[in-house]
Residue, then its C-alpha position, 0 to 999 in steps of 0.5 A: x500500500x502506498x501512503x502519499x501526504x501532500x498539501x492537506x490531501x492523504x492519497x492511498x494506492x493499492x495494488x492487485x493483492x491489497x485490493x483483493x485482500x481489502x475485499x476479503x478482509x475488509x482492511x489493510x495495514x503497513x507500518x514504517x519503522x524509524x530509528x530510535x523505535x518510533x513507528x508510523x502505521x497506516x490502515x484502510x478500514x471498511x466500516x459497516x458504520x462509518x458515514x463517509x470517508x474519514x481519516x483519523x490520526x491518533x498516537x502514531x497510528x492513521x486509519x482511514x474508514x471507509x462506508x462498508x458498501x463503496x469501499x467493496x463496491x470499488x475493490x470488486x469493481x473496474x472501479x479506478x478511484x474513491x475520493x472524498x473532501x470531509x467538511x473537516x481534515x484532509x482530501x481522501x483519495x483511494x486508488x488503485x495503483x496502475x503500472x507505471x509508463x514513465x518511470x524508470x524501474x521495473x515494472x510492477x507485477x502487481x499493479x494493475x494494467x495501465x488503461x493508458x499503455 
């Protein structure tokens, strides 16, 4: 899973095995390790309960929630992106990560196709 932070918009890419395991599962978690022990963890969570798309940052740890129905109806889906603007915190974009047609790595076999390849 890929965590982007930019200008007051959290964006958050998975590739063919996260969005499969996002289904099944309704949730996907990564965690960073810094030196001296500090940790940042990151999750996608599906609610049956959540309202709206949401993200929440407490003690180290940031979990984005998604409404149970959208959040499976993308990950089942052709469906490219969920993006969201809460009247409060930051932009929440939710994608599916394409491969790569500029970059200069190897290409990603998990990644989905690119539409645009």
């Amino acid at each position: 899973m890929k965590l982007r932070l930019s200008a007051n918009t959290i964006r958050v890419r998975l590739n063919r095995s996260e969005v499969d395991r996002f289904a099944a599962e309704g949730r996907i978690a990564e965690e960073i390790k810094f030196a001296g022990g500090s940790r940042l963890s990151y999750a996608l969570v599906s609610s049956p309960d959540a309202g709206a798309v949401f993200a929440n940052f407490d003690g180290g740890s940031l979990v984005i929630e998604i409404p149970e129905t959208p959040g499976m109806g993308w990950a089942c889906s052709d469906e490219v992106a969920i993006e969201s603007a809460p009247i409060e915190g930051p932009k929440i974009m939710i994608e599916k990560d394409f491969q790569c047609l500029h970059g200069k790595d190897a290409p990603d076999p998990e990644a989905f196709p690119n539409p645009a390849g």
